[in-house]
C-alpha positions in Angstrom: 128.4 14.3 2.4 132.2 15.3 2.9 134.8 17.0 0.7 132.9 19.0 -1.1 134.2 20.7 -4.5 134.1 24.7 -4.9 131.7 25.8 -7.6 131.9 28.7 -9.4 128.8 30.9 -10.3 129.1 32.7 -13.3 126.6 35.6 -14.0 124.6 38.7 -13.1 124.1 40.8 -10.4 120.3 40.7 -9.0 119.7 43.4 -6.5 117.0 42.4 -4.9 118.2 38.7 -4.1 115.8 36.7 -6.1 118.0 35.3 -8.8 121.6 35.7 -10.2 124.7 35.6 -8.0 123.2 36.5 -4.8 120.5 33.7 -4.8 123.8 31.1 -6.5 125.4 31.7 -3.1 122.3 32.0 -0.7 121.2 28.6 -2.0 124.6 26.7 -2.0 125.6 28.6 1.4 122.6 27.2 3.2 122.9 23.4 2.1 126.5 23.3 3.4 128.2 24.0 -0.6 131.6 26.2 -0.7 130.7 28.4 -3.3 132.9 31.5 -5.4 131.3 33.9 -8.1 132.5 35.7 -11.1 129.6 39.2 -12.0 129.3 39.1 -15.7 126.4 42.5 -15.5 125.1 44.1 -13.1 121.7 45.2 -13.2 119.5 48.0 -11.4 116.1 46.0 -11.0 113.9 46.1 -7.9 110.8 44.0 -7.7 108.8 45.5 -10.1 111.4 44.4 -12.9 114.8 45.3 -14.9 115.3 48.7 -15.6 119.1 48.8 -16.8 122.1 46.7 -17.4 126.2 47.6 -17.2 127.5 44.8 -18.7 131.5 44.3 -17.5 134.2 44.4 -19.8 135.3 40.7 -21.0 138.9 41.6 -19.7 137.4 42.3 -16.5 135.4 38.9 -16.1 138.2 37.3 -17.5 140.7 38.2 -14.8 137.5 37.3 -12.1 137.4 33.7 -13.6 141.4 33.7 -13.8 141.8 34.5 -10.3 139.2 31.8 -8.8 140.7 29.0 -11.0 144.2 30.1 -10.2 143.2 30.1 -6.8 140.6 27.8 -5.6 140.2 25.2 -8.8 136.3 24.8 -8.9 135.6 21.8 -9.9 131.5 22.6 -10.7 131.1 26.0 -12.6 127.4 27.4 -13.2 127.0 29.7 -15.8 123.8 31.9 -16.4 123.1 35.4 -17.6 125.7 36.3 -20.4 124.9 39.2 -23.0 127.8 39.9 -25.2 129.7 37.6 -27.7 133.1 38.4 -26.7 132.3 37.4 -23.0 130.8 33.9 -24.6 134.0 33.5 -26.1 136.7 34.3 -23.6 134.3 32.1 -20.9 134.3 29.3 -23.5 138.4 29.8 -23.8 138.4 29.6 -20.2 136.5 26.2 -19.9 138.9 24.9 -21.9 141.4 26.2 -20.2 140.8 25.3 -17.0 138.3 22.1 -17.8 136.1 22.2 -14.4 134.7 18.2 -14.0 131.0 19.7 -14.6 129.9 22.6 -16.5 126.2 23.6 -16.0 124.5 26.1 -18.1 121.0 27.5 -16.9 119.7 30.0 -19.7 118.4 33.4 -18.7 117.3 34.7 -22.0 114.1 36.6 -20.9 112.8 38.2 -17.7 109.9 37.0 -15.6 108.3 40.1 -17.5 109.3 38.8 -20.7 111.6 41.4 -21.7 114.7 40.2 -23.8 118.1 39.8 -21.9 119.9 38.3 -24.3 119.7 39.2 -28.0 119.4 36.4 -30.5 122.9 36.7 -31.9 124.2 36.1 -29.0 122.6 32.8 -28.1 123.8 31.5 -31.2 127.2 31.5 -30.1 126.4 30.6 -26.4 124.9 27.4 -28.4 128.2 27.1 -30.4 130.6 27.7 -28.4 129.7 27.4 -24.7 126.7 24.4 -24.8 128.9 22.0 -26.3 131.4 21.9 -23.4 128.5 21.6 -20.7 127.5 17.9 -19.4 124.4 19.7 -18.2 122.0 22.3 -20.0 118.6 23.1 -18.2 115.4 23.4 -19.8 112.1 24.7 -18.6 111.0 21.2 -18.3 113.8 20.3 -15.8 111.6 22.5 -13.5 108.8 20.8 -12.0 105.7 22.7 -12.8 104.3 24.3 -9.7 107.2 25.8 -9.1 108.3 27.6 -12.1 108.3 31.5 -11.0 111.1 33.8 -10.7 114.6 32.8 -8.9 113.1 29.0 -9.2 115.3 28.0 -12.2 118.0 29.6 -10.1 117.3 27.6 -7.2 117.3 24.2 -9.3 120.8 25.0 -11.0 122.3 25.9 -7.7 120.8 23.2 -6.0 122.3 20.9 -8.8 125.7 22.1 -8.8 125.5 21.8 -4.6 124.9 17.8 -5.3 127.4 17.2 -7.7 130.0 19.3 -5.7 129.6 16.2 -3.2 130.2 13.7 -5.2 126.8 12.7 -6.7 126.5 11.3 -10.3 124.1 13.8 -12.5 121.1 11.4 -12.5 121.5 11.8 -8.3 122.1 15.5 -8.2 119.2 16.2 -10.3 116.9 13.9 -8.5 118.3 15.5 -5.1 117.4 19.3 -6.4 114.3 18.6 -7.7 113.0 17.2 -4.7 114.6 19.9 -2.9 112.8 22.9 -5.0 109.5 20.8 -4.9 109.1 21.4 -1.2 108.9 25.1 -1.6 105.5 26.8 -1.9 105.0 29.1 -4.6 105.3 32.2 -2.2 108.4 30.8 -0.8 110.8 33.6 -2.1 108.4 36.5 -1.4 106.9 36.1 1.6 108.2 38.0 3.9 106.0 38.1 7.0 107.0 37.4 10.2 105.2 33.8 9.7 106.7 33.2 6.0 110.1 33.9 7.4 109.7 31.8 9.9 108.3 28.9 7.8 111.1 29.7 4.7 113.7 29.2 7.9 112.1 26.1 9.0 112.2 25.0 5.2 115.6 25.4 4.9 116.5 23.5 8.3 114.4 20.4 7.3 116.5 20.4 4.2 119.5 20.4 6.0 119.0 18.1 8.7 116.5 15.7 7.5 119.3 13.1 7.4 119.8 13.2 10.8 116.3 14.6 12.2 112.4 13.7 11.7 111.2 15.1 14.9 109.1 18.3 15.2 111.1 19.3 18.1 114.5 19.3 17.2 113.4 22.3 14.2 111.4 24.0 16.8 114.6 24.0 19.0 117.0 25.2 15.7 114.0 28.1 15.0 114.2 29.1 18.9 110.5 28.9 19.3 108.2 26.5 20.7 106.6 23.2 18.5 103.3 24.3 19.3 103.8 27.8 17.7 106.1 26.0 14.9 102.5 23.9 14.0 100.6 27.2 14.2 103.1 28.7 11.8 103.1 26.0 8.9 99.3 25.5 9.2 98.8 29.2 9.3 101.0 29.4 5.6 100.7 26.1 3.9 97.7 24.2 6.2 100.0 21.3 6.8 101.5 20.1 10.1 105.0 20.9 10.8 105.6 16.1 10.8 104.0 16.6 7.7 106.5 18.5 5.9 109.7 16.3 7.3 108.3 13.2 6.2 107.7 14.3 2.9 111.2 15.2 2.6 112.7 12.4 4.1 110.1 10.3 2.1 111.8 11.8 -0.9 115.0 11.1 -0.1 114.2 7.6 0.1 112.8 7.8 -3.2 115.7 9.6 -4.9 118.5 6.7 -2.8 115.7 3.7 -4.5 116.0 5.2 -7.8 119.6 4.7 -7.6 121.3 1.4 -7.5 122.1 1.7 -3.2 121.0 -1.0 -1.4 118.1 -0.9 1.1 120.0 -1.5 4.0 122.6 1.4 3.0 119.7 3.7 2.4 118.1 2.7 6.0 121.5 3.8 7.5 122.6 6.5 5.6 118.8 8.2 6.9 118.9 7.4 10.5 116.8 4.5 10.4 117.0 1.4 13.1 117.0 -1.1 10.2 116.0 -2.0 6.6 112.6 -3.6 7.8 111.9 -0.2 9.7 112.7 2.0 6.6 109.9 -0.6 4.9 107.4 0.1 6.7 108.1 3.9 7.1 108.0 3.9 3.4 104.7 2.4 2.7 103.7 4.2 5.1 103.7 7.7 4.0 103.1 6.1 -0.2 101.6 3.3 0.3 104.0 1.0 -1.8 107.2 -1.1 -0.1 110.6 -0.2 -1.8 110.6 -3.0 -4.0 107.5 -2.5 -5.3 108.8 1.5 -5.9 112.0 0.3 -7.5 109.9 -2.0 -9.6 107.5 0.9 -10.9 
């Protein structure tokens, strides 16, 4: 994937990394995705929750977003945690403005504790003004279920905005960042032992490389440890061999490419394979149906 657009994350502060701006730009940074950022509040949170907010002043966010568009014309803008009506209308002014190709909108109305981040008034005009100019509003059903947790409906909307930045349509973008949130265990964003660091790393370079890379030893070789320990490591955290894990995610590549109108042969080529007959049997392989009999499913 090759001229990417810059996206544009619009929306609070999280301290401790798990969500808001700081997990927009660790996500996009790490699958290859040029990303800016505009801080609508800033919050003083650790992991035991929220305990204060400083929302900025809407002249404030309004001269961030003026000096990115003005600047670096994003082309995908993200917009998440929003709490006061003026700032939903000067942002909705700004789309407007500025009319970015894709506007996604990923509600953060409530805490993982369930406290209220965004009061019911001001929803309503999010809804009115803001929703209406977006080709993509998430839902908690977007997320697939295992995996809906804190920072994981982040992930998802950064994940999507990475795919459409390269070009994808929204049916392939979506497809793309749900499989790549499905391949993350549930302690993915707080583990943070030497062997869930390690396996969180290797994560993140199967979903980079995948294209280009199914053997063990190449990841081993990225990760600067041995393929032997790398197997120790992803058994020790998730009992599954490190093959395992890369052939599911190529596996759902394949799946995503068949659920799209590319043909086989592109698909075998695009994924490193020697030809389409070879992508077949790879295929039934690991599900136990051919392509055509996926496609006709």
């Amino acid at each position: 994937m090759s001229n990417k657009q810059t996206i544009l994350a619009i929306t609070g502060s999280d301290g401790t990394g798990g969500s808001g701006l700081q997990a927009d730009i660790r996500c996009i940074s790490e699958l290859g995705g040029v990303v800016t950022s505009v801080v609508t509040s800033i919050t003083i949170q650790n992991t035991l929750g929220i305990q204060e907010f400083y929302d900025l002043p809407v002249m404030i966010i309004r001269k961030q977003i003026e000096a990115i568009f003005n600047d670096l014309q994003p082309q995908i803008v993200k917009i998440g945690l929003i709490r006061r009506i003026d700032v939903v209308d000067m942002v909705a002014e700004m789309m407007r403005k500025y009319h970015p190709r894709h506007i996604i909108y990923a509600p953060v109305l409530t805490s993982t504790r369930g406290d209220q981040l965004v009061k019911p008034q001001v929803f309503s005009a999010i809804k009115e003004q803001i929703i209406p100019l977006c080709t993509i509003v998430l839902e908690p059903s977007d997320l697939p279920p295992v995996i809906r947790k804190h920072g994981q409906a982040n992930q998802l909307s950064a994940a999507l905005a990475y795919y459409l930045s390269c070009g994808e349509s929204i049916n392939e973008a979506m497809l793309h960042a749900r499989s790549y949130l499905s391949l993350f265990p549930k302690g993915y964003i707080e583990d943070s032992s030497r062997s869930g660091e390690l396996y969180n790393l290797f994560l993140e370079a199967v979903e980079r490389f995948h294209r280009l890379y199914s053997d063990v030893a190449f990841y081993a070789e990225q990760l600067g440890v041995s393929a032997r320990y790398l197997g120790q490591v992803t058994r020790h955290v998730v009992n599954r061999s490190p093959k395992s894990i890369i052939d599911e995610r190529i596996t759902e590549e394949v799946s995503a490419m068949l659920a799209t109108n590319k043909p086989l042969k592109e698909i075998a080529l695009l994924l490193g394979f020697s030809s389409q007959a070879h992508l077949s049997r790879y295929y039934k392989k690991q599900t136990g149906k051919t392509p055509s009999e996926f496609r006709k499913k």
